[in-house]
N, C-alpha and C positions, 0 to 999 in steps of 0.2 A: 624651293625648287632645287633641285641637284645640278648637276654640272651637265649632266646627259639630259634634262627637261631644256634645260637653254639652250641645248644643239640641237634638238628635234624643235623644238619651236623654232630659234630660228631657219631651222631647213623647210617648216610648213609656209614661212612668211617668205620665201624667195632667197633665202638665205646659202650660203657655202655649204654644198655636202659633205660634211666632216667626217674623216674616216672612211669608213666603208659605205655609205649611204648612199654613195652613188654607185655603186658596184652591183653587178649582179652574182646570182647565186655562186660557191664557191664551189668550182671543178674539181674539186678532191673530196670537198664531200659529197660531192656528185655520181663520185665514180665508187667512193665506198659504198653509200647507200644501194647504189644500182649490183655493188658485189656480195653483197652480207644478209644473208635471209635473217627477217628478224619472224619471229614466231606468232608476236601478241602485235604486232606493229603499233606496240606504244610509246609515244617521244616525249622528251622534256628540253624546252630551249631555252638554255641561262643565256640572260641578256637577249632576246628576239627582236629586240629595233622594230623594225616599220612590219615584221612578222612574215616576210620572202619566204624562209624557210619551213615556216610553219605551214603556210599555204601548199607550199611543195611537198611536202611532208602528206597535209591533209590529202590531195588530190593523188597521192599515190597508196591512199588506204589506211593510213595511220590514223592515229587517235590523238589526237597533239595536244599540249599544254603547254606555256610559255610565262617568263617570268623577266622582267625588267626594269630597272627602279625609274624610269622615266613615265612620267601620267600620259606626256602625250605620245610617246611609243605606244603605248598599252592600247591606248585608243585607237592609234593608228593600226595596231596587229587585229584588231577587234574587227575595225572598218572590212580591211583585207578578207579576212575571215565571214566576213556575211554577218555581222552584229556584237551584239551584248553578251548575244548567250556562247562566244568565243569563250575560250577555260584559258584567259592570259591573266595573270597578275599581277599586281604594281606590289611590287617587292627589292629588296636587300639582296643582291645573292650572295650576300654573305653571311644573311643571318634568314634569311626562308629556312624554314625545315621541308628539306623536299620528305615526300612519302614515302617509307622503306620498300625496297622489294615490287614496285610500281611498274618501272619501264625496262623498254629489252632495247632504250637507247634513250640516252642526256649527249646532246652536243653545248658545245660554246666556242663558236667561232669571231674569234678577234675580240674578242670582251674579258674572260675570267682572269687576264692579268692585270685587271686594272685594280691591283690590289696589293697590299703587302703580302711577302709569301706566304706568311704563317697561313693568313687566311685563305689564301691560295689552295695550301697544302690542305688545309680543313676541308675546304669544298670539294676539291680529289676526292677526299675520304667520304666525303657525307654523296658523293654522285654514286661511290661503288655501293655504300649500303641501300641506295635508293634504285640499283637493277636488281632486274632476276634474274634467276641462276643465270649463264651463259649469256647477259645482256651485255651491249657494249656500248662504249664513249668515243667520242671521235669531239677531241679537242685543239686549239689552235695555240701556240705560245710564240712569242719573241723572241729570237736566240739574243744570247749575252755577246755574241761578238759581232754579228750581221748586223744586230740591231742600235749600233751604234750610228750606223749610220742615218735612222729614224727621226735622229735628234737632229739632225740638218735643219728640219721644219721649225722648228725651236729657237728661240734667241739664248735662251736662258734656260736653267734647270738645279733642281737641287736633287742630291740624293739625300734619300728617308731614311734608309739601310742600305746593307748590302747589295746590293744588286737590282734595288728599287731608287726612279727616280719618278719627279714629277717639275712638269714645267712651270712655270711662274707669270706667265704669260699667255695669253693667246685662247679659243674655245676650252683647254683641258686644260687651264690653270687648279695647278693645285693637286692632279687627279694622278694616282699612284699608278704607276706600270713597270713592271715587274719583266725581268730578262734572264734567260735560263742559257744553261751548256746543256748538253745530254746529261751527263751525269746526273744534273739536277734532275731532269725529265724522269730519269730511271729509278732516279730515288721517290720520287712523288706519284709512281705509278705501280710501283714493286708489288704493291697487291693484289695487281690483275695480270693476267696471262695473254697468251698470242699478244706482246705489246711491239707495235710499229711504229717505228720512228723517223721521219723522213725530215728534213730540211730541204723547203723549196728557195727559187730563186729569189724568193721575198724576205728570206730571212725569217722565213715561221717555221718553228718546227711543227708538222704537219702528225695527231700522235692518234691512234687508235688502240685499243686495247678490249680487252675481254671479261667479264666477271667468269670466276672459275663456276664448274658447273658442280653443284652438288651429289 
């Protein structure tokens, strides 16, 4: 069982909504999606949790797919979605091979830094070869200096590397999360064009960007 299967269980058994689980949909990618004509309205959701966005996604015409390392997220996004025959996966998203050239959008809201950068950076890389021409991303990160304040909920913590730590205690013992400057953002995105970069009052950088169009 992963770290994220014991949070979503116990959120099924009456348990603390850890993270964002109790939250609803996120108003900035709300407001993207409502601004950016995608062509093929095809989506990919690393890490999709209880599957909100996919739903939202579906019911505005898209073609959704969803990917999470947790068994019972998976289930849970399947339920949302009307059954079985949901396209969610119980996957790694650090080691899925997403499909080249597939979507004309990969989101990952509050999930893809729960990782060492490297593989961070890898998954950037492996999102842009997995749009079409002109497809776009719209991804969530932790700033390195707002997000200090994060670790308040924490007793304890160690860092991994630079700029990654992980608690020792508590639901996300153990579980890498990963904090950026801009600079980092600019360097990890340099591949794509029209890229936006906002910091909100939560201490996320809020990043969208573009695959160049052929």
């Amino acid at each position: 069982m992963t770290i994220w299967d014991g949070i979503y269980k116990n959120y099924q058994q009456g348990g603390e909504a850890w993270a964002t689980l109790a939250k609803g949909l996120d108003q900035d990618f709300l407001d993207f999606v409502s601004a950016t004509e995608f062509p093929t309205k095809c989506a990919l959701d690393i890490g999709c949790g209880t599957g909100k966005y996919l739903k939202f996604l579906k019911e505005a015409g898209f073609e959704v797919r969803g990917i999470d390392s947790s068994e019972t997220a998976v289930t849970m996004s399947k339920e949302l979605l009307g059954g079985d025959s949901a396209d969610v996966t119980l996957a790694d998203m650090f080691e899925y091979e997403i499909p080249k050239e597939k979507f004309d959008l990969v989101y990952s809201i509050a999930t893809i830094h729960h990782g060492i950068k490297s593989k961070v950076a890898s998954a950037i890389g492996r999102i842009y070869e997995a749009l079409l021409s002109g497809g776009y991303v719209f991804v969530t990160l932790p700033d390195a200096t707002s997000g200090k304040n994060y670790w308040t909920t924490f007793k304890d913590k160690e860092e991994i590397e630079p700029g990654t730590y992980a608690p020792l205690s508590g639901p996300e013992k153990g579980l890498a999360h990963s904090f950026y400057d801009r600079q980092d953002v600019e360097r990890m995105f340099e591949r794509f064009v029209e890229l936006k970069i906002e910091l909100d009052d939560k201490g996320r950088w809020i990043i969208n960007a573009k695959k160049h169009i052929d």
